[in-house]
DSSP file (Angstrom, degrees, kcal/mol; ACC not computed):
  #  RESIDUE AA STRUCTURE BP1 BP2  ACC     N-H-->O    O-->H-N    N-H-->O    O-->H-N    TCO  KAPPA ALPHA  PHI   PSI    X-CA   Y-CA   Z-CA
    1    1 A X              0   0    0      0, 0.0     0, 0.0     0, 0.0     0, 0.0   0.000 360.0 360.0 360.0 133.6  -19.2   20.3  -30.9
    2    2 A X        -     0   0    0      1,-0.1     2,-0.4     0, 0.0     0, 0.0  -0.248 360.0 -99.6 -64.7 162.2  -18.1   16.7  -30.7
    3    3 A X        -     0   0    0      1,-0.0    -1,-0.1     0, 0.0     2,-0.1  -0.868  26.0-135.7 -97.4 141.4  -21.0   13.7  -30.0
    4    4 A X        +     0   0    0     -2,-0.4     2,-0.3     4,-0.0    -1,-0.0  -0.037  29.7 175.4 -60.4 163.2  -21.4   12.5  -26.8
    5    5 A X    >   -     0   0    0     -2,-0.1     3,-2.9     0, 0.0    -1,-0.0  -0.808  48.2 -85.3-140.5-179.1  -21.7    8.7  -26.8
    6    6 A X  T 3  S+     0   0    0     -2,-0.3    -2,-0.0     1,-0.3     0, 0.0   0.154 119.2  61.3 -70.0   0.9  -21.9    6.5  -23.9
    7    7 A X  T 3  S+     0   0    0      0, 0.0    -1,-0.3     0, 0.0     2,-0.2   0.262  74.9 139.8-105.4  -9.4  -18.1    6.0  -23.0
    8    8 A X    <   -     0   0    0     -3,-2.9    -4,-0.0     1,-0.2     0, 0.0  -0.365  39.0-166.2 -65.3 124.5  -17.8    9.9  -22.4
    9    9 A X        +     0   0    0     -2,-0.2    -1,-0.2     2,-0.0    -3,-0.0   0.307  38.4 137.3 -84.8   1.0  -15.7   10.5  -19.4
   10   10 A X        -     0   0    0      1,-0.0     2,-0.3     2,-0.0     0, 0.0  -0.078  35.2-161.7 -62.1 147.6  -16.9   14.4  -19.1
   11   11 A X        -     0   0    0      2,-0.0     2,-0.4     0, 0.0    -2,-0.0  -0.922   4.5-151.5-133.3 160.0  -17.7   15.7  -15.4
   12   12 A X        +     0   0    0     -2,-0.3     2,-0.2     2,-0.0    -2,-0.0  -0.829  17.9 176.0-112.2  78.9  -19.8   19.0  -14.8
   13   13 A X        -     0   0    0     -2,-0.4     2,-0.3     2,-0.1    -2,-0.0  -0.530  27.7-123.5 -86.9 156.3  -19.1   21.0  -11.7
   14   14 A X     >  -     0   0    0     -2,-0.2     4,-1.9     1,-0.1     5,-0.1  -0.652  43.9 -92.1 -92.3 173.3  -20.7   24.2  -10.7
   15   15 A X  H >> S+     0   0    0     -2,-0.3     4,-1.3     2,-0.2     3,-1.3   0.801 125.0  50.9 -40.4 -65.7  -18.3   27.0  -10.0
   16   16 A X  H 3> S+     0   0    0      1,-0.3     4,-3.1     2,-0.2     5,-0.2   0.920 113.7  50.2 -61.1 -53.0  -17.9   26.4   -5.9
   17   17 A X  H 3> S+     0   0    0      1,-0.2     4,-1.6     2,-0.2    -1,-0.3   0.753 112.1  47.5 -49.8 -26.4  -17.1   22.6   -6.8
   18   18 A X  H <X S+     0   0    0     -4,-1.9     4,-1.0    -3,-1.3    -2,-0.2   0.995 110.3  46.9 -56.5 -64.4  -14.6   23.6   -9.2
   19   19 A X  H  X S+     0   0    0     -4,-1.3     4,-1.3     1,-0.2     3,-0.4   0.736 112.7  52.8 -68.1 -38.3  -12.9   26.1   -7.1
   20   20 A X  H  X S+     0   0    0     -4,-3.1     4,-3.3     1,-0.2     5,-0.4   0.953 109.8  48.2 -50.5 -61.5  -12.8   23.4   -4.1
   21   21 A X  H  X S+     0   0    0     -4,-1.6     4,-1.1    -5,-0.2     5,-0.3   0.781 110.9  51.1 -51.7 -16.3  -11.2   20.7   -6.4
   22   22 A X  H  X S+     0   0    0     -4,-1.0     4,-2.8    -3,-0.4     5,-0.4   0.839 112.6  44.0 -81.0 -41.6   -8.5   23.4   -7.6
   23   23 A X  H  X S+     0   0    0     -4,-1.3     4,-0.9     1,-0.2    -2,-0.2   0.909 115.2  56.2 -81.8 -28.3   -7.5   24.6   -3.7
   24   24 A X  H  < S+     0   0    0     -4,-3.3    -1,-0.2    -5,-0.3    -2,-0.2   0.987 113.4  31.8 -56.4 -63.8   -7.5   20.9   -3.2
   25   25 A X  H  < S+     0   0    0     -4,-1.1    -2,-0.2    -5,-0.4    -1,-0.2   0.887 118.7  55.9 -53.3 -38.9   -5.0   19.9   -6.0
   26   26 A X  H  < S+     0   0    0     -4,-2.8     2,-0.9    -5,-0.3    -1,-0.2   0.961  90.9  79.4 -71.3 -24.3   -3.1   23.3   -5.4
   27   27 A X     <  +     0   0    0     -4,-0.9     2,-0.4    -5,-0.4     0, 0.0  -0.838  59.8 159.5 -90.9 104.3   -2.6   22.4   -1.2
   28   28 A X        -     0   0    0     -2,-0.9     3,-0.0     3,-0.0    -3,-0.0  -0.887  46.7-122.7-111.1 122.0    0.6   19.9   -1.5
   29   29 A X        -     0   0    0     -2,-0.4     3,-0.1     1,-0.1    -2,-0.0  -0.164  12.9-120.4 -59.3 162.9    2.0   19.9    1.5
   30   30 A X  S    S+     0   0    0      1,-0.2     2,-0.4    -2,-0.0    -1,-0.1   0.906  96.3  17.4 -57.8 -55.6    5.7   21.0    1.3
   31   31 A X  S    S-     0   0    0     -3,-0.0    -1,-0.2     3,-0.0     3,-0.1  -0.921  72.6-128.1-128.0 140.4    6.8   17.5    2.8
   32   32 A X        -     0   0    0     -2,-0.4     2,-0.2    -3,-0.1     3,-0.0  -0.396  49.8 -98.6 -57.4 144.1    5.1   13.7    3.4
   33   33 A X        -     0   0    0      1,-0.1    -1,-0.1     3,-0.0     3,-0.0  -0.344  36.4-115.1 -48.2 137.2    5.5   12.8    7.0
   34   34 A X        -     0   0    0     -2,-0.2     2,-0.3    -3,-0.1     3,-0.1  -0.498  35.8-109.5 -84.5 141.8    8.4   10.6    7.5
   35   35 A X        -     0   0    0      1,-0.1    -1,-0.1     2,-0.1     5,-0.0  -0.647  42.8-106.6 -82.8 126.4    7.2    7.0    8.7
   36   36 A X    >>  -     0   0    0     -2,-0.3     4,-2.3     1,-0.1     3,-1.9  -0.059  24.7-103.7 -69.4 164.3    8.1    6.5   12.2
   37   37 A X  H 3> S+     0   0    0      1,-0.2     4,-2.0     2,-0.2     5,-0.2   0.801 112.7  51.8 -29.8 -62.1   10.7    4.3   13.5
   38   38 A X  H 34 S+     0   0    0      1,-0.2     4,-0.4     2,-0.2    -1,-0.2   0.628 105.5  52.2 -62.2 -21.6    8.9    1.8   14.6
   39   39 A X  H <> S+     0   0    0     -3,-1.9     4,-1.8     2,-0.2    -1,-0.2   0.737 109.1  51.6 -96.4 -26.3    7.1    1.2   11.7
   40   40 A X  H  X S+     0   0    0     -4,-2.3     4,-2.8     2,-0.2     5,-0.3   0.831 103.4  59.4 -41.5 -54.7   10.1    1.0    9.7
   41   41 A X  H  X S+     0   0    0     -4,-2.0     4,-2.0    -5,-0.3     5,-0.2   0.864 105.8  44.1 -66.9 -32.4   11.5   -1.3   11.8
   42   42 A X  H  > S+     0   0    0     -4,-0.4     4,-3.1     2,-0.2     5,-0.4   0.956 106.0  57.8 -98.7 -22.5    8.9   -3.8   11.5
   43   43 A X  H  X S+     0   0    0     -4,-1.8     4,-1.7     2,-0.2    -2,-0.2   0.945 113.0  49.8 -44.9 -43.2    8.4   -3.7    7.4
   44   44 A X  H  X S+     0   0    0     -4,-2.8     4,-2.4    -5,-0.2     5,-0.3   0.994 111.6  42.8 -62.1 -59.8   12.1   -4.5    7.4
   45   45 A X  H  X S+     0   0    0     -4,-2.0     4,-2.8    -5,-0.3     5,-0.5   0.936 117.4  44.6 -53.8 -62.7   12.0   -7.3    9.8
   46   46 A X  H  X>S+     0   0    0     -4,-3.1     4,-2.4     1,-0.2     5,-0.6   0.917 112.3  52.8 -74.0  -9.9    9.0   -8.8    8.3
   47   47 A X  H  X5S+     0   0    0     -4,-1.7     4,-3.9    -5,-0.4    -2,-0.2   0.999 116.8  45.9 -57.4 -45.9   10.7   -8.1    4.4
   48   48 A X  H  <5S+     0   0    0     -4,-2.4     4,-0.2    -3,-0.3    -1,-0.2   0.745 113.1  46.0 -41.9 -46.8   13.7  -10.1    6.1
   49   49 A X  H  X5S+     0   0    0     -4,-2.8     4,-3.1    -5,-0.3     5,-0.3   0.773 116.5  45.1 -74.3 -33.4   11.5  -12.8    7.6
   50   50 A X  H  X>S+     0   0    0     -4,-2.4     4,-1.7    -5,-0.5     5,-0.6   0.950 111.5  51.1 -69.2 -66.0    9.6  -13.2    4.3
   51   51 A X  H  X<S+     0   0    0     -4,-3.9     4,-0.7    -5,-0.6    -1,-0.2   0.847 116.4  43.9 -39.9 -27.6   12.7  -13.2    2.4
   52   52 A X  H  >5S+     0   0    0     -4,-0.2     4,-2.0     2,-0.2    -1,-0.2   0.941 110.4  49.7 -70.8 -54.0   14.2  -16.0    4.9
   53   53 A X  H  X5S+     0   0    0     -4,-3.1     4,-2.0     1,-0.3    -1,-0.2   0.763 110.9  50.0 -88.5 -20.1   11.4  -18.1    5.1
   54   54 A X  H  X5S+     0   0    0     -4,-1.7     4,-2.4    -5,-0.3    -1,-0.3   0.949 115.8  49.9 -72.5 -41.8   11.1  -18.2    0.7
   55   55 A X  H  X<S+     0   0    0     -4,-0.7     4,-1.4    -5,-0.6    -2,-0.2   0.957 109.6  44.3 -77.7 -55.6   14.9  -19.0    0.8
   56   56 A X  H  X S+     0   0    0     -4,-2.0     4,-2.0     2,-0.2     8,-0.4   0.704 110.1  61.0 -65.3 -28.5   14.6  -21.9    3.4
   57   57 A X  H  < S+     0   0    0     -4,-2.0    -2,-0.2    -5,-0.2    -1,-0.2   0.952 103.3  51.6 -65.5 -38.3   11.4  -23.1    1.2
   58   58 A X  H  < S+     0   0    0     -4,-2.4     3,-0.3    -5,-0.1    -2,-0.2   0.976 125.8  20.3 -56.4 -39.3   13.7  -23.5   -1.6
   59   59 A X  H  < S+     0   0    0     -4,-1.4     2,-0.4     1,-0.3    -2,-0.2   0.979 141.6  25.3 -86.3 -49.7   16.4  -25.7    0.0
   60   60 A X     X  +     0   0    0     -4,-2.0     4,-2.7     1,-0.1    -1,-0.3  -0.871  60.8 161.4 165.7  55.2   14.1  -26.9    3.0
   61   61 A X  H  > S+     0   0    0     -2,-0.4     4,-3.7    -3,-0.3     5,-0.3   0.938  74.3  55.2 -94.6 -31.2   10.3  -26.9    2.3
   62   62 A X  H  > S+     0   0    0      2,-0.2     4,-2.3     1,-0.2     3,-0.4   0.998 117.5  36.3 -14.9 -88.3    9.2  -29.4    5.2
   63   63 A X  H  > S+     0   0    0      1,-0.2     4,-3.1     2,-0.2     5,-0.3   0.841 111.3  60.4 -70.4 -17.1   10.8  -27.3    7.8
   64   64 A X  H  X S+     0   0    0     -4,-2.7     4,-5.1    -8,-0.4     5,-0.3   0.996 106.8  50.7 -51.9 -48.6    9.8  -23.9    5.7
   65   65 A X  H  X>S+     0   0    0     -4,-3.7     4,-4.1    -3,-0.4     5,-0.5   0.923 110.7  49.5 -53.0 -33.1    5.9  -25.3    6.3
   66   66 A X  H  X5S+     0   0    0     -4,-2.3     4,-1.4    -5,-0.3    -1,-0.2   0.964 112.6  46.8 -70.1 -36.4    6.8  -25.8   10.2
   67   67 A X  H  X5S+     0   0    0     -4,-3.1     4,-2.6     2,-0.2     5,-0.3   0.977 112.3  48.2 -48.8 -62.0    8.2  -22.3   10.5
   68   68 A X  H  X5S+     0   0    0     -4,-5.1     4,-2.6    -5,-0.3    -1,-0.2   0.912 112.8  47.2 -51.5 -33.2    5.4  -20.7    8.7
   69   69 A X  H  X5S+     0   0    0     -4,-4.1     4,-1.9    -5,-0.3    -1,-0.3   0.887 112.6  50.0 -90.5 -15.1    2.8  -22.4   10.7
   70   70 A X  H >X<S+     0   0    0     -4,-1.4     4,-2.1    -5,-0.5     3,-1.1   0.993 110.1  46.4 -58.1 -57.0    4.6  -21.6   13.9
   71   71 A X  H 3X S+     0   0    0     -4,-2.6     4,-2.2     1,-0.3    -2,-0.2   0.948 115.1  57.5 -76.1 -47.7    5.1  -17.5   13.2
   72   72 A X  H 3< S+     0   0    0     -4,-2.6    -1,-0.3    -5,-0.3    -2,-0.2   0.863 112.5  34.0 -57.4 -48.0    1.2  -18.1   12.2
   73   73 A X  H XX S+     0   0    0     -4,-1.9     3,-1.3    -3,-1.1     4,-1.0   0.989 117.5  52.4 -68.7 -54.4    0.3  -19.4   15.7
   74   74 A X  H 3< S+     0   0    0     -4,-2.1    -2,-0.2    -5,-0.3    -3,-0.2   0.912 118.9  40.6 -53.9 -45.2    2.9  -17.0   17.7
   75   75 A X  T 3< S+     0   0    0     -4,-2.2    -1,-0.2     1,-0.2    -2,-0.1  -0.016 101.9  71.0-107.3  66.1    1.1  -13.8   15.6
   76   76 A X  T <4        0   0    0     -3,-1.3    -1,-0.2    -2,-0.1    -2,-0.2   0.343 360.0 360.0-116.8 -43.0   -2.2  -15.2   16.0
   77   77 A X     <        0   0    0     -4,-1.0    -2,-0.2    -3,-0.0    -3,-0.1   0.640 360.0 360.0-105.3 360.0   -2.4  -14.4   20.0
């Protein structure tokens, strides 16, 4: 039998905790739910907006700051 030391990562369960962690891991649903529409929609728009506002910092970094702190006050309220 190997020695233990103090980095050992070993976990003990009794029989019922085993058998719960197994039916857990074994239960995949067949398929994730697909992310609705709406929520879609707005990761894109803000990937878009982020991507815009990074672009306009390069050429433009003045007016990037004015943008940013505007979209910060409009989704503030």
């Amino acid at each position: 039998m190997p020695k233990r030391t103090d980095r050992s990562m070993r976990l003990l369960l009794s029989r019922q905790e085993t058998q719960a962690l197994r039916s857990i891991l074994r239960d995949k649903p067949d398929q994730a739910a697909p992310r609705p529409v709406p929520k879609r929609l707005l990761c894109a728009l803000g990937a878009v907006l982020l991507t815009g506002l990074v672009s306009l910092g390069l050429i433009a970094p003045e007016l990037a700051r004015a943008v940013a702190k505007w979209a910060g006050l409009v989704l503030g309220f």
